[in-house]
C-alpha positions in Angstrom: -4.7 59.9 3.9 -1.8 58.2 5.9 -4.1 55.6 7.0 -5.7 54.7 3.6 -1.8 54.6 1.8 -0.9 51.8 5.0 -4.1 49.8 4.5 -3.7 49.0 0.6 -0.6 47.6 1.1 -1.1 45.5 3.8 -4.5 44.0 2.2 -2.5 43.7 -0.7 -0.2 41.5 1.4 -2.9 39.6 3.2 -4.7 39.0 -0.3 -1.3 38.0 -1.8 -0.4 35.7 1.4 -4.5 34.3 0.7 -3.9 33.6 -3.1 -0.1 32.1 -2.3 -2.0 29.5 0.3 -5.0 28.4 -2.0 -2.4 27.9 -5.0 -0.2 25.8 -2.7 -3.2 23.8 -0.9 -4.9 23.0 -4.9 -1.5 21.8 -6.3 -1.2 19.8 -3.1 -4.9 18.3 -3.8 -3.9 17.6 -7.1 -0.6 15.5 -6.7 -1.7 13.5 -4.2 -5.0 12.7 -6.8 -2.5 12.3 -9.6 -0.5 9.6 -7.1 -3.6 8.1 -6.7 -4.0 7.7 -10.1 -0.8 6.8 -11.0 -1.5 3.6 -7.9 -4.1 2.7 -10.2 -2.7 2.5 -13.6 -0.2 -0.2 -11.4 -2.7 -2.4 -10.3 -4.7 -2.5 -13.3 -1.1 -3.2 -15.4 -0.8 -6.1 -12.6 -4.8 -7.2 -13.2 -4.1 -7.2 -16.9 -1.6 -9.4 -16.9 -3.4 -11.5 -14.8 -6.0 -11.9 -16.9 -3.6 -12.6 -19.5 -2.3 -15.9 -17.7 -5.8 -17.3 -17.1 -6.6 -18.3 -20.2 -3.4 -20.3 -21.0 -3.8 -21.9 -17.3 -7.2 -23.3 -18.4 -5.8 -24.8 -21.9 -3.6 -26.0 -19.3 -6.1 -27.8 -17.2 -8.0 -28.6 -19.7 -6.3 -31.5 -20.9 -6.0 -33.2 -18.0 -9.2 -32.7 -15.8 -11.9 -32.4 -19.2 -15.0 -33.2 -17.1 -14.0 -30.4 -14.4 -16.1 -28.5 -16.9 -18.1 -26.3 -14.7 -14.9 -24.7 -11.9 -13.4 -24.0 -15.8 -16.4 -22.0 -17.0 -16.6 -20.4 -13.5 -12.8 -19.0 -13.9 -13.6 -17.9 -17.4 -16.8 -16.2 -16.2 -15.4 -14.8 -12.9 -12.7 -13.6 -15.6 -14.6 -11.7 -18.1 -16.2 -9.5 -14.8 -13.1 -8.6 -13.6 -12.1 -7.5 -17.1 -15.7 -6.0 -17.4 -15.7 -3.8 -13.8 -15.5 -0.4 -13.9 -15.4 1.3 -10.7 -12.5 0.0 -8.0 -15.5 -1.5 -6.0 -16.9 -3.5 -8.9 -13.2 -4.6 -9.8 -12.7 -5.5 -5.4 -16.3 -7.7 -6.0 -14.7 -9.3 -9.6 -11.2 -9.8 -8.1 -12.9 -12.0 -5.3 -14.9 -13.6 -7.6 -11.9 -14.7 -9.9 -9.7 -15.3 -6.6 -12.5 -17.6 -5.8 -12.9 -19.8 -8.8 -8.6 -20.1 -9.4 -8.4 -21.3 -5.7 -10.9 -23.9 -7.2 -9.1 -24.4 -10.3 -5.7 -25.0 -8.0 -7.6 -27.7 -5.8 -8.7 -29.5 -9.0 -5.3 -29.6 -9.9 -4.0 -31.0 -6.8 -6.2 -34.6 -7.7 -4.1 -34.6 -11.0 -0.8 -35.8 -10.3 0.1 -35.5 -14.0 -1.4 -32.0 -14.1 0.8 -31.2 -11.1 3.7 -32.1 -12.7 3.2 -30.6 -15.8 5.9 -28.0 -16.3 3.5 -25.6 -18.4 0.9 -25.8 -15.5 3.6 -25.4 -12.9 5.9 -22.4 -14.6 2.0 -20.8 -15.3 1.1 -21.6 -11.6 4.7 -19.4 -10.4 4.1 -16.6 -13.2 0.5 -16.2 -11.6 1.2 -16.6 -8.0 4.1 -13.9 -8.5 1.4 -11.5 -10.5 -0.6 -11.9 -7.1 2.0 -10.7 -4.9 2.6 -8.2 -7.2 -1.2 -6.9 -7.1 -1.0 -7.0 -3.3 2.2 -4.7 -3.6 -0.2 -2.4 -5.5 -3.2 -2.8 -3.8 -1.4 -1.7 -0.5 0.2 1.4 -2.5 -3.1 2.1 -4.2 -4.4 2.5 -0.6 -2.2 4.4 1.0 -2.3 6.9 -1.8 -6.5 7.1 -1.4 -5.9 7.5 2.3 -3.7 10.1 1.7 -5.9 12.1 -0.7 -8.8 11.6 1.4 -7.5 12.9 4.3 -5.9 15.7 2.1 -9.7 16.6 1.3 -10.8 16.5 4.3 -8.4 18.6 6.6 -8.8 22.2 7.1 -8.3 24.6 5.0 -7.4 21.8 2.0 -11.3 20.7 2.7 -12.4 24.7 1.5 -10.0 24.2 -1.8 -11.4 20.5 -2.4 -15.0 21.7 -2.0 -14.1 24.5 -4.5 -12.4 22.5 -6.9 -14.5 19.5 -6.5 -11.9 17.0 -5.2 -14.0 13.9 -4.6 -13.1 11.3 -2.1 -12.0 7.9 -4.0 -12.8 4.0 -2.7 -10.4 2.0 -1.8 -9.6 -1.6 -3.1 -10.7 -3.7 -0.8 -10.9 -7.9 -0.2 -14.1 -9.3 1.2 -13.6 -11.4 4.2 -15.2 -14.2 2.1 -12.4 -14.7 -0.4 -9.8 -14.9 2.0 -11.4 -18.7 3.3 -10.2 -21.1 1.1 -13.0 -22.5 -1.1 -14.1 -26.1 -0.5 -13.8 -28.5 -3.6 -15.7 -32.1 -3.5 -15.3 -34.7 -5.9 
């Protein structure tokens, strides 16, 4: 009998010490999903306002460089599938895409010198070049928060709780190697 009354409590403990550890490791799981999240809302605030600037950067060029028809309806295209992607590898492929055709846009504009001078084009140019910067920022967070929730998932014991809970590993936001050469433009 003095054995049985010592063993309840101290399987009581190790249970309790158990439950303390898998409630500890799940909110864990789930804060560093939420900051991943939270990384994402940022970048697409930063893409959104991106595609905010493009189309007023076309009326833009427009005027000036009319039979540079085709780079204009490649921006808007490349534009409407970034707006269009829905995973974070469909929005990395769009993003390069529109990168792409407004590095093309930017060399058309450089054969304008009116263009180039225009102060709408140039304060658009700054507003856009600072969004960039500003999606890098977030891309770089975004990224570090994935790491950090995939490695959350995968470590021992957390990997037990994420396989219980169903804590899936997330993509990050990647640039192809092919948008970061700078596209050739012939006249």
């Amino acid at each position: 009998m003095f054995e049985a009354a010592m063993i309840v409590p101290g399987l009581f403990g190790l249970l309790l010490l158990v439950a303390v550890i898998v409630i500890f490791l799940y909110n864990r799981l789930i804060v560093l999903r939420n900051r991943v999240d939270n990384a994402w809302a940022q970048i697409d605030v930063q893409l959104k306002r991106r595609y905010d600037l493009i189309p007023n950067l076309i009326e833009t060029v427009k005027g000036y460089a009319a039979h540079e028809k085709s780079t204009l309806e490649e921006v808007v295209q490349a534009r409407q599938a970034a707006m269009g992607a829905s995973t974070v590898k469909d929005h990395g492929q769009a993003e390069n895409m529109l990168t792409s055709t407004l590095k093309s846009l930017f060399a058309i504009a450089e054969a304008y010198p009116d263009l180039k001078a225009n102060q709408n084009f140039m304060m658009l140019q700054e507003e856009l070049s600072g969004t960039e910067s500003k999606i890098a920022y977030a891309r770089q967070f975004y990224n570090d928060s994935v790491m950090n929730y995939n490695t959350g998932i995968q470590t021992f014991p957390a990997n037990l709780i994420a396989g219980m809970f169903n804590f899936l590993a997330r993509d990050s936001f990647e640039i192809e190697e092919a948008s970061k050469v700078a596209p050739t433009v012939k006249f």
